[in-house]
C-alpha positions, 0 to 999 in steps of 0.5 A: 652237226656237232661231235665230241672227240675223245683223245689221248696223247702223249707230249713229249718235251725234250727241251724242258719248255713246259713248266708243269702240267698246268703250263701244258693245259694252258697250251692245249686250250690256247690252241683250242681257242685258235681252232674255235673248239672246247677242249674240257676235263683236261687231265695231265699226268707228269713223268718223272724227269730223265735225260733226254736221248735221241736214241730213245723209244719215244724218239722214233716215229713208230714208238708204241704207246707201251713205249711211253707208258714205260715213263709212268710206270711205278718202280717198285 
């Protein structure tokens, strides 16, 4: 029987291999095409460029999806 899957995630690129959101969709789908899925309504929203730290929230295992919407967050 067939299923739709609903996902949201969070990439993050530390060494700046991406070259825009657009780069990034065109990954997702090569990898659906390997995993013989469709993956459809793709959106992707870019941070703002930072410097990248090893000591950062993101950066641990038990980072919090608030941790990695502190990076769209606007600043007033």
């Amino acid at each position: 029987m067939a299923k739709v899957y609903r996902v949201t995630m969070f990439v993050s690129d530390a060494n700046g291999d991406m070259q825009d959101a657009e780069n990034l969709k065109e990954q997702l789908e090569q990898v659906a095409d390997r995993l013989d899925v469709f993956f459809d309504h793709i959106e992707v929203e870019e941070s703002e460029e930072f410097e990248w730290d090893d000591d950062l929230k993101i950066n641990k295992t038990n980072a919090t999806v608030e941790d990695f919407e502190e990076y769209f967050e606007e600043e007033d």
